[in-house]
Biopython code that builds the backbone (N, CA, C, O; Angstrom):
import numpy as np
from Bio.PDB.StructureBuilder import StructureBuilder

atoms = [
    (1, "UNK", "N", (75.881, -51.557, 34.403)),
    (1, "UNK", "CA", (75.878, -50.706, 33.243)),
    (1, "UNK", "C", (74.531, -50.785, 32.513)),
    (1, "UNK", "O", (73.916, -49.788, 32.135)),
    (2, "UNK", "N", (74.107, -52.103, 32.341)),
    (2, "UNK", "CA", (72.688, -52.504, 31.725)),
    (2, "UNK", "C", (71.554, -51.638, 32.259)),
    (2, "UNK", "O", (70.824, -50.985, 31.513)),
    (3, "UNK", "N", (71.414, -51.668, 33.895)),
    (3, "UNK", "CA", (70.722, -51.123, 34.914)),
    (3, "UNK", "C", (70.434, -49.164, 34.683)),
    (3, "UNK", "O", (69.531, -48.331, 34.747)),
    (4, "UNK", "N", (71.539, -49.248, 34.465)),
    (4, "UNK", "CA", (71.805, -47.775, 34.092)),
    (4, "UNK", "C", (71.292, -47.119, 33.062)),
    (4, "UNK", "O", (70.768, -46.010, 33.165)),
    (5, "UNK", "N", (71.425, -47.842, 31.869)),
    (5, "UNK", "CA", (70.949, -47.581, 30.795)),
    (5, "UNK", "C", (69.196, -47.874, 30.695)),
    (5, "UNK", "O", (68.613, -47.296, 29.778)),
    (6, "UNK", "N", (68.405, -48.731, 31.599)),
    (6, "UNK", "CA", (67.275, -49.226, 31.344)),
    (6, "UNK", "C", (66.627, -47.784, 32.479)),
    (6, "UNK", "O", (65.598, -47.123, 32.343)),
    (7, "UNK", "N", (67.627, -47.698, 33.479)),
    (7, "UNK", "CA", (66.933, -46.713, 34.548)),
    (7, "UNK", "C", (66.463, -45.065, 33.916)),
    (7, "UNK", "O", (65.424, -44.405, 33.960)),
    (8, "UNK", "N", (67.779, -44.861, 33.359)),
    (8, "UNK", "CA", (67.582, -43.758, 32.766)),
    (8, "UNK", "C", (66.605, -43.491, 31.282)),
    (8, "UNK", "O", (66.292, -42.413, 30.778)),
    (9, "UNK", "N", (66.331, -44.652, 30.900)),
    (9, "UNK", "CA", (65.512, -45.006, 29.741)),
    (9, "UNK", "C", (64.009, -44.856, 30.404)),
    (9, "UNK", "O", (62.966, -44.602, 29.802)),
    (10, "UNK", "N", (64.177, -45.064, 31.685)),
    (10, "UNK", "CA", (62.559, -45.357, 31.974)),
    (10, "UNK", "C", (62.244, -43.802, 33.076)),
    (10, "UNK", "O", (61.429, -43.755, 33.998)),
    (11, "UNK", "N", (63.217, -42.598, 32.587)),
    (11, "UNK", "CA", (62.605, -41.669, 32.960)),
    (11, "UNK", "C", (63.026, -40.558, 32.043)),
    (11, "UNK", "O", (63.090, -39.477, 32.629)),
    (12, "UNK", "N", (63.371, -40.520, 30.604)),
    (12, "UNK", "CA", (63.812, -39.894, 29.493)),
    (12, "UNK", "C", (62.326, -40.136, 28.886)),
    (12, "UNK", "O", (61.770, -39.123, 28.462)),
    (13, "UNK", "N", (61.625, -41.357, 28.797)),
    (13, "UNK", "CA", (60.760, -42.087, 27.946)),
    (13, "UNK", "C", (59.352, -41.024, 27.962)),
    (13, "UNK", "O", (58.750, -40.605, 26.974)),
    (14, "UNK", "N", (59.057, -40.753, 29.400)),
    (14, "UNK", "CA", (57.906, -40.233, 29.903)),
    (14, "UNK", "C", (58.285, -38.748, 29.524)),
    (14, "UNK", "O", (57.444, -38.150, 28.852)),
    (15, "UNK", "N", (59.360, -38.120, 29.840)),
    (15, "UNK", "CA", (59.580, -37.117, 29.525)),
    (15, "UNK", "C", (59.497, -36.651, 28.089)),
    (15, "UNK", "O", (59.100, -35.491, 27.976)),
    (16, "UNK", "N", (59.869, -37.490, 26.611)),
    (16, "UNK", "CA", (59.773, -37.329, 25.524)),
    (16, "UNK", "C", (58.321, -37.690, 25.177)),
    (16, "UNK", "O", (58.182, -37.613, 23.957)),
    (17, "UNK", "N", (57.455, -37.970, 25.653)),
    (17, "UNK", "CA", (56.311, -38.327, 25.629)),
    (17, "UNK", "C", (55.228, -37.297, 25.936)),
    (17, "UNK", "O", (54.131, -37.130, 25.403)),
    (18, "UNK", "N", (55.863, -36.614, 26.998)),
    (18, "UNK", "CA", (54.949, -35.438, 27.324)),
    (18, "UNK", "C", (55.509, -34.389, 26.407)),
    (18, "UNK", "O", (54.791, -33.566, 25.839)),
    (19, "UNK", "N", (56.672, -34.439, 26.295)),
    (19, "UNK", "CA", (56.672, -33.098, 25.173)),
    (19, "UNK", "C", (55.932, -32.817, 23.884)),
    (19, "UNK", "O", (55.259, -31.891, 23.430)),
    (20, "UNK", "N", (56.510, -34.500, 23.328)),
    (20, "UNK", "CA", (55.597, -34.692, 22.242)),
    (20, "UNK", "C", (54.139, -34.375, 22.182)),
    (20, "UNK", "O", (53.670, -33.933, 21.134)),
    (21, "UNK", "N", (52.939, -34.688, 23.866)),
    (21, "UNK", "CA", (51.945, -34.555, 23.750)),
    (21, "UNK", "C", (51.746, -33.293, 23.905)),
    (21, "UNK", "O", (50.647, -32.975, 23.450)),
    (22, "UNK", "N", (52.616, -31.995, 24.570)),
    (22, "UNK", "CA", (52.492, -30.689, 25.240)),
    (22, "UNK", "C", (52.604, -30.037, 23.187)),
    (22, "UNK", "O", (51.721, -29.329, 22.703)),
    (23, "UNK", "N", (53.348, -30.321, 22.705)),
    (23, "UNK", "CA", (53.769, -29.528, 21.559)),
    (23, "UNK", "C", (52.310, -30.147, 20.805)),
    (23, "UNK", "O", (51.549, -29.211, 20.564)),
    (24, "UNK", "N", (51.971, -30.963, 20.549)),
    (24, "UNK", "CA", (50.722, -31.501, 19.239)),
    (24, "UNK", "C", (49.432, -30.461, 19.926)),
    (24, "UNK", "O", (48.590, -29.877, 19.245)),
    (25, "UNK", "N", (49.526, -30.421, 21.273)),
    (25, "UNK", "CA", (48.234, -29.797, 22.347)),
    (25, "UNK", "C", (48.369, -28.205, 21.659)),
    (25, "UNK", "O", (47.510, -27.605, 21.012)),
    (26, "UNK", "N", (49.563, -27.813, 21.984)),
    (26, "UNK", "CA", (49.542, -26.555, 21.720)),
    (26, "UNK", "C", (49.886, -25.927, 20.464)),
    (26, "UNK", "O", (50.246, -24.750, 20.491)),
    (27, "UNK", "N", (49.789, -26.898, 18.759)),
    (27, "UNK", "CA", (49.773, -26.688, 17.743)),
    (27, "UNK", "C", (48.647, -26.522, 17.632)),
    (27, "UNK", "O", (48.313, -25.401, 17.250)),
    (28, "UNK", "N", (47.602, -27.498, 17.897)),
    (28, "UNK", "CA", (46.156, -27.922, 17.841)),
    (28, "UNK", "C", (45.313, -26.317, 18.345)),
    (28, "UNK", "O", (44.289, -25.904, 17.801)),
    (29, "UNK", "N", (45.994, -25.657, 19.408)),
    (29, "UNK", "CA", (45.145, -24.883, 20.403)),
    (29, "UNK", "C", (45.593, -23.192, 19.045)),
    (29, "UNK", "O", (44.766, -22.441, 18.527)),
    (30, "UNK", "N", (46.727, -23.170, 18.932)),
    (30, "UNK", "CA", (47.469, -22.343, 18.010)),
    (30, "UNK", "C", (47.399, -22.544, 16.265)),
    (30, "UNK", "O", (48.205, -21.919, 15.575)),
    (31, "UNK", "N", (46.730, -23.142, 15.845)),
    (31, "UNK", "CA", (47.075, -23.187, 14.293)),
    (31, "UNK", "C", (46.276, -22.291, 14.025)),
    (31, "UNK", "O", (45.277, -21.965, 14.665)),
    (32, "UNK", "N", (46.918, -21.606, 12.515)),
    (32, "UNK", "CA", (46.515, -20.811, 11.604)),
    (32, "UNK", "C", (45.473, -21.407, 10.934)),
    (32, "UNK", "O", (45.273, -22.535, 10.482)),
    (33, "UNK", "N", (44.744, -20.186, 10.990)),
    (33, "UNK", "CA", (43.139, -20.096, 10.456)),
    (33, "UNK", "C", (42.145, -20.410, 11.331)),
    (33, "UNK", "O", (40.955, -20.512, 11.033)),
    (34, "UNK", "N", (42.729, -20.597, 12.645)),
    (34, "UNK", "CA", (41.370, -20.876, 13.358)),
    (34, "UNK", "C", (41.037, -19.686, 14.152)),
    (34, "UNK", "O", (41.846, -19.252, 14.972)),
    (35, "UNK", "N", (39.632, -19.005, 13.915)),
    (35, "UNK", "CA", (39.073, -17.877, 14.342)),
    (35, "UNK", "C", (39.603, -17.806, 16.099)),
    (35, "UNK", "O", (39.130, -18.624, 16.889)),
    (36, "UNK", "N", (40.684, -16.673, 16.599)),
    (36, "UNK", "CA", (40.920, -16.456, 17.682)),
    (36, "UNK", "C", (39.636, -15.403, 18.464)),
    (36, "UNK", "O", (39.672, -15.150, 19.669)),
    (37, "UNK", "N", (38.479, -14.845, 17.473)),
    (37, "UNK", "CA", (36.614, -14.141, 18.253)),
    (37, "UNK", "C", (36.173, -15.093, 17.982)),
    (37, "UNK", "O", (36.386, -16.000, 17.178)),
    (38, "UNK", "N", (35.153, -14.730, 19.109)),
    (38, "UNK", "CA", (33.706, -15.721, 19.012)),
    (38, "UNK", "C", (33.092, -15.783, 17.951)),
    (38, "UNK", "O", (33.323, -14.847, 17.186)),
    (39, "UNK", "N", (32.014, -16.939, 17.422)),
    (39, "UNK", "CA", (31.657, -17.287, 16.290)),
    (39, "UNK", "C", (30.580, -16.008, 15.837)),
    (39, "UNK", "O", (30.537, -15.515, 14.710)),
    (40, "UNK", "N", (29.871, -15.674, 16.814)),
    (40, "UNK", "CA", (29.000, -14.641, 16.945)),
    (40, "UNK", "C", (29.580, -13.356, 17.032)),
    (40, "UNK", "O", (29.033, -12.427, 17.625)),
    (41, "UNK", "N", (30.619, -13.277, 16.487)),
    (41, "UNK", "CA", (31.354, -12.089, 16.203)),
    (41, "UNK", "C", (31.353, -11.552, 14.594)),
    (41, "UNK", "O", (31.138, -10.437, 14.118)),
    (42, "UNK", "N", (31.802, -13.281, 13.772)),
    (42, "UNK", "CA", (32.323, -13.195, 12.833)),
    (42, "UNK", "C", (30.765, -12.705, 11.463)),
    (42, "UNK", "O", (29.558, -12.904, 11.602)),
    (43, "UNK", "N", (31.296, -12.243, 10.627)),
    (43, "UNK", "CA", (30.203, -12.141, 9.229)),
    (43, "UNK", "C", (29.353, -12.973, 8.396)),
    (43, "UNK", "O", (28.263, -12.961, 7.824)),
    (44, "UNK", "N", (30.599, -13.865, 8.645)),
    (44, "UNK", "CA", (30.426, -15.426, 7.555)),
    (44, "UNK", "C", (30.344, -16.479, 9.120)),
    (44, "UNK", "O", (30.863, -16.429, 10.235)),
    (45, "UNK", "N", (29.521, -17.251, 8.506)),
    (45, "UNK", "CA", (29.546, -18.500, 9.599)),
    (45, "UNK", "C", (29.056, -20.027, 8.770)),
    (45, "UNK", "O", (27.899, -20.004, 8.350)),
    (46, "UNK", "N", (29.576, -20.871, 8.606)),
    (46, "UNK", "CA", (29.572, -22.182, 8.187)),
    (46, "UNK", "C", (28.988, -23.518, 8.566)),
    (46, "UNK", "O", (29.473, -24.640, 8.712)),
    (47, "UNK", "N", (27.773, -23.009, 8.677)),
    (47, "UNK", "CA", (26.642, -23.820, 9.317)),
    (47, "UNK", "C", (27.195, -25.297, 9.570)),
    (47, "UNK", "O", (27.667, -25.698, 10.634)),
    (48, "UNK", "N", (27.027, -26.130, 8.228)),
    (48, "UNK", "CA", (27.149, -27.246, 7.509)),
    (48, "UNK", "C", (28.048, -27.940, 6.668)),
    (48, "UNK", "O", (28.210, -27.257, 5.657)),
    (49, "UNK", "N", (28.605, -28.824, 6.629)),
    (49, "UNK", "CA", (29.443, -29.234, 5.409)),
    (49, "UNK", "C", (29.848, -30.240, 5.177)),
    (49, "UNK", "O", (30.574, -30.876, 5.941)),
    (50, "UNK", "N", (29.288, -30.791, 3.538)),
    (50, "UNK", "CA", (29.296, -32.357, 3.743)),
    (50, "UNK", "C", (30.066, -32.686, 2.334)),
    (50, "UNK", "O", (29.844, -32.262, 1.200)),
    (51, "UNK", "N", (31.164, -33.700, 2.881)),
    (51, "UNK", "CA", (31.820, -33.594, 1.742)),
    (51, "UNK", "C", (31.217, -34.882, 0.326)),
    (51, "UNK", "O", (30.560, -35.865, 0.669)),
    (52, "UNK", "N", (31.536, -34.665, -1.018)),
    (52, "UNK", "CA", (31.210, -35.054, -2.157)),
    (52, "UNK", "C", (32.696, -35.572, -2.396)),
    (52, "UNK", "O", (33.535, -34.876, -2.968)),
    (53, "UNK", "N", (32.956, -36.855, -1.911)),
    (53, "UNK", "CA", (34.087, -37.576, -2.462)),
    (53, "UNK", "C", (35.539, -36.584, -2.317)),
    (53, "UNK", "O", (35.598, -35.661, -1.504)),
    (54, "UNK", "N", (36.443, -36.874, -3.055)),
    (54, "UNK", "CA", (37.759, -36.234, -2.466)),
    (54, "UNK", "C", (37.882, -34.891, -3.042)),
    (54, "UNK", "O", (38.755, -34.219, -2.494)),
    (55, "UNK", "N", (37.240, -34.306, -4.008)),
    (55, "UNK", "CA", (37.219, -32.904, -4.370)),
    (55, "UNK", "C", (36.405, -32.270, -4.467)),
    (55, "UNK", "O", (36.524, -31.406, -5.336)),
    (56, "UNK", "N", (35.076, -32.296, -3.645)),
    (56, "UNK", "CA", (33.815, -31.346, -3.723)),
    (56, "UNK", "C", (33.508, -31.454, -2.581)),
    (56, "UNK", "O", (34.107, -32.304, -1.924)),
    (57, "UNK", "N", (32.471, -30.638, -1.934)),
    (57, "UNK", "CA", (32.283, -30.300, -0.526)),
    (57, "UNK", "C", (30.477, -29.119, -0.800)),
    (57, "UNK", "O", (30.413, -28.281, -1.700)),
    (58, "UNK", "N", (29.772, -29.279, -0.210)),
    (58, "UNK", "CA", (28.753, -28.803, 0.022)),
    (58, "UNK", "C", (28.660, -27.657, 1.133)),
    (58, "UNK", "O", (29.386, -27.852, 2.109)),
    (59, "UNK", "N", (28.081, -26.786, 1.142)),
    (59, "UNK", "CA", (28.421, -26.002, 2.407)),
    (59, "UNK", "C", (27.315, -24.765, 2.514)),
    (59, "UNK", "O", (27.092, -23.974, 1.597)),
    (60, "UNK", "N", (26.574, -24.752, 4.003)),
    (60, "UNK", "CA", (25.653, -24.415, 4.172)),
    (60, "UNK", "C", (26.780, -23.103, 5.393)),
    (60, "UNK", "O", (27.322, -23.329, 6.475)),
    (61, "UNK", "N", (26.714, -21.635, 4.432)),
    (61, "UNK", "CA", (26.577, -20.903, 4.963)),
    (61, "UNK", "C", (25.609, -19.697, 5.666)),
    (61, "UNK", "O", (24.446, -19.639, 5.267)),
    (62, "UNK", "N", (26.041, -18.771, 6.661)),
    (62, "UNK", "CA", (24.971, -17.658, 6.887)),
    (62, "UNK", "C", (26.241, -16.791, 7.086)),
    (62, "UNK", "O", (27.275, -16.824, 7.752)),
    (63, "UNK", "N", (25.433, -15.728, 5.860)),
    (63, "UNK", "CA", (26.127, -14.554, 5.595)),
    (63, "UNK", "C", (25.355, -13.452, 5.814)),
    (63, "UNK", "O", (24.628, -13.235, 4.845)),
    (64, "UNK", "N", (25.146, -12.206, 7.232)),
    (64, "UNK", "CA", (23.932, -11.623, 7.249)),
    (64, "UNK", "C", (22.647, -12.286, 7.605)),
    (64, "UNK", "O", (22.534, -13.183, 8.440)),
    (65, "UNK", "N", (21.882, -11.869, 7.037)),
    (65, "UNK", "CA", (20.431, -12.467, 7.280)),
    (65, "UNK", "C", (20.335, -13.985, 5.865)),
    (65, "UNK", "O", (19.627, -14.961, 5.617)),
    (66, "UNK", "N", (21.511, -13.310, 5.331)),
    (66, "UNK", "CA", (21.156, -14.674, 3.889)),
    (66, "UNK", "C", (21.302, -15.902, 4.595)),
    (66, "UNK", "O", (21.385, -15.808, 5.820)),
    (67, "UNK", "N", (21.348, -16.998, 4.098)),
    (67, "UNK", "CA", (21.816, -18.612, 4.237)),
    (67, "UNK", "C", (22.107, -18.829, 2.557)),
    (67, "UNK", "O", (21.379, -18.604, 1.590)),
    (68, "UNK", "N", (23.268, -19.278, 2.636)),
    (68, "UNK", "CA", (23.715, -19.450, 1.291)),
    (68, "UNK", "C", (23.784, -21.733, 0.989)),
    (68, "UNK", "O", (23.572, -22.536, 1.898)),
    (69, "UNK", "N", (23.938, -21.906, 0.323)),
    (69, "UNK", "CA", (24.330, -23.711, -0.689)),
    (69, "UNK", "C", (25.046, -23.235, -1.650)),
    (69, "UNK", "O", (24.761, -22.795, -2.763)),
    (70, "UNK", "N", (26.601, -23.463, -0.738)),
    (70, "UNK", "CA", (27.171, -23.132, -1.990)),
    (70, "UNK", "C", (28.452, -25.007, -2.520)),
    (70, "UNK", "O", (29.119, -25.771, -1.823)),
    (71, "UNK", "N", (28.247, -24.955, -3.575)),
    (71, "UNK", "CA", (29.097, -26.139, -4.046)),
    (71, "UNK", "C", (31.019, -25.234, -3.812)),
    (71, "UNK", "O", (31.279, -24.053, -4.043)),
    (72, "UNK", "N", (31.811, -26.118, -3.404)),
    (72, "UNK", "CA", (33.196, -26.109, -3.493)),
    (72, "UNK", "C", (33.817, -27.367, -4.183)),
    (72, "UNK", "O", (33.541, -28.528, -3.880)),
    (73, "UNK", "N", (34.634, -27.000, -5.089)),
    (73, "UNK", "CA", (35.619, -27.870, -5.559)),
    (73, "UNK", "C", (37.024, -27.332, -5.985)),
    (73, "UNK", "O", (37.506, -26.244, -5.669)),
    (74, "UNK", "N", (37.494, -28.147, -6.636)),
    (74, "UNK", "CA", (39.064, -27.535, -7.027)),
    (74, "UNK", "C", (38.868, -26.359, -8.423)),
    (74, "UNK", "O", (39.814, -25.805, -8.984)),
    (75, "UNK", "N", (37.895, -26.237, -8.656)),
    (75, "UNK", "CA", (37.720, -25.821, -10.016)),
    (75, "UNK", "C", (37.135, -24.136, -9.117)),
    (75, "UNK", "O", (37.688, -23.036, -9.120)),
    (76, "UNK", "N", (36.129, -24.487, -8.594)),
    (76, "UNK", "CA", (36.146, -22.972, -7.663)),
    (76, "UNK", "C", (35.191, -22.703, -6.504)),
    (76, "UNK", "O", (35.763, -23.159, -5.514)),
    (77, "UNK", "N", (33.862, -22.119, -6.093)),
    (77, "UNK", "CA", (32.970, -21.970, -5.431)),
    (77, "UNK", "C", (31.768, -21.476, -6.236)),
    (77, "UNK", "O", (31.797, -20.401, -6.836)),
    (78, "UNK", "N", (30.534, -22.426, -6.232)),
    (78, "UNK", "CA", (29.467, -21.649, -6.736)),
    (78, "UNK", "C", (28.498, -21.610, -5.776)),
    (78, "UNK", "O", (28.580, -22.336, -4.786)),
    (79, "UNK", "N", (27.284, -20.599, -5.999)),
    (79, "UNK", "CA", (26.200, -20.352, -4.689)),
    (79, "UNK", "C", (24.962, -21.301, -5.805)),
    (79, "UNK", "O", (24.316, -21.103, -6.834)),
    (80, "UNK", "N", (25.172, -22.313, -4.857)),
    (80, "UNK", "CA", (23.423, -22.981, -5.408)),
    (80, "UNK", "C", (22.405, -22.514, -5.039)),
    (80, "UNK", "O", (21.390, -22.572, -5.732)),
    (81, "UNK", "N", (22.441, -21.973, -3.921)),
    (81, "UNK", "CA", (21.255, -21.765, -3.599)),
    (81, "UNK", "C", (21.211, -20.842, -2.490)),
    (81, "UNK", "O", (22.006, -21.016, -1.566)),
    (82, "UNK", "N", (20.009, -19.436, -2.440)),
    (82, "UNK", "CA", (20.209, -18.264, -1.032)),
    (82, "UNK", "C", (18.755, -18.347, -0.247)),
    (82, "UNK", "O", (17.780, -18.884, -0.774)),
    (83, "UNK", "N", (18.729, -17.921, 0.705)),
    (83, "UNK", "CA", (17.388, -18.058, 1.252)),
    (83, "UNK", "C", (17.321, -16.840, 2.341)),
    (83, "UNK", "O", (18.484, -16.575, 2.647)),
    (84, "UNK", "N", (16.579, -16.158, 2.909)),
    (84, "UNK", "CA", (16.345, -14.917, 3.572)),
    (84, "UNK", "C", (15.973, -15.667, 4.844)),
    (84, "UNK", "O", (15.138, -16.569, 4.915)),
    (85, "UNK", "N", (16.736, -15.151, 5.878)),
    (85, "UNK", "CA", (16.127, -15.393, 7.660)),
    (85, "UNK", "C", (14.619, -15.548, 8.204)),
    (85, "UNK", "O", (13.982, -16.224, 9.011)),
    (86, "UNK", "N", (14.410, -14.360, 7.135)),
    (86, "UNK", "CA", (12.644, -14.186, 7.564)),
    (86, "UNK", "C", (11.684, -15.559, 6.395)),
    (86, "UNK", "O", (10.511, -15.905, 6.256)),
    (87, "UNK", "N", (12.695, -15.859, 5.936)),
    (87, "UNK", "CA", (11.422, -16.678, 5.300)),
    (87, "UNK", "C", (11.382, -17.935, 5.588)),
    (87, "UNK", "O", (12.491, -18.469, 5.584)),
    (88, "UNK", "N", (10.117, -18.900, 5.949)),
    (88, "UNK", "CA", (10.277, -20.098, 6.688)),
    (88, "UNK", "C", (10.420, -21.193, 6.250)),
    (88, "UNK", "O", (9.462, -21.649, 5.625)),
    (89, "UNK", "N", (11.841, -22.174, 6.421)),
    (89, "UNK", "CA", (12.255, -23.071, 6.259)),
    (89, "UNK", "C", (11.083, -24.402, 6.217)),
    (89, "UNK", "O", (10.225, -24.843, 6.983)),
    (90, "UNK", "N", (11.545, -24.696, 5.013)),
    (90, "UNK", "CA", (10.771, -26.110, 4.606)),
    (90, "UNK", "C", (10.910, -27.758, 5.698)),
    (90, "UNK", "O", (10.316, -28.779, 5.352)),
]
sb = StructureBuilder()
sb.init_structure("model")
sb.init_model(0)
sb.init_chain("A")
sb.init_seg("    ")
for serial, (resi, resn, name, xyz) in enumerate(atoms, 1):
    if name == "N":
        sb.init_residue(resn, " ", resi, " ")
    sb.init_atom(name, np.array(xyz, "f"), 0.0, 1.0, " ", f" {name:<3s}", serial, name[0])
structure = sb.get_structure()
């Protein structure tokens, strides 16, 4: 009876294991908000981003030909700073 219970334990085990890993794989591959076009498709693109402790975040976008610094926090989004394609980086 023991035998039985350990046998069938040791091929239930692998099986709940792969599901578990098949379902996290294919949340990961499927979640919302992640761009299903190429990056070089999209308008906005998000160069950079470095976070400032648990509620601010830095973030180096290109919007167009701009490049934007813009600050994020809980309070809202501001543009620190824009810069033009054609003009040459420091």
């Amino acid at each position: 009876m023991i035998l039985e219970y350990f046998g069938r334990l040791l091929l239930i085990m692998p099986l709940i294991g792969g599901l578990a890993w098949g379902s996290l794989w294919l949340w990961k591959k499927l979640q919302i908000g992640l761009p299903l076009q190429s990056q070089s498709a999209r308008a906005v693109r998000v160069v950079d981003s470095v976070s400032l402790g648990g509620n601010g975040r830095l973030l180096v976008v290109e919007f167009g030909k701009d490049t934007l610094l813009l600050g994020a926090s809980r309070a809202g989004i501001t543009m620190l700073a824009a810069t033009d394609q054609d003009t040459p980086h420091a």
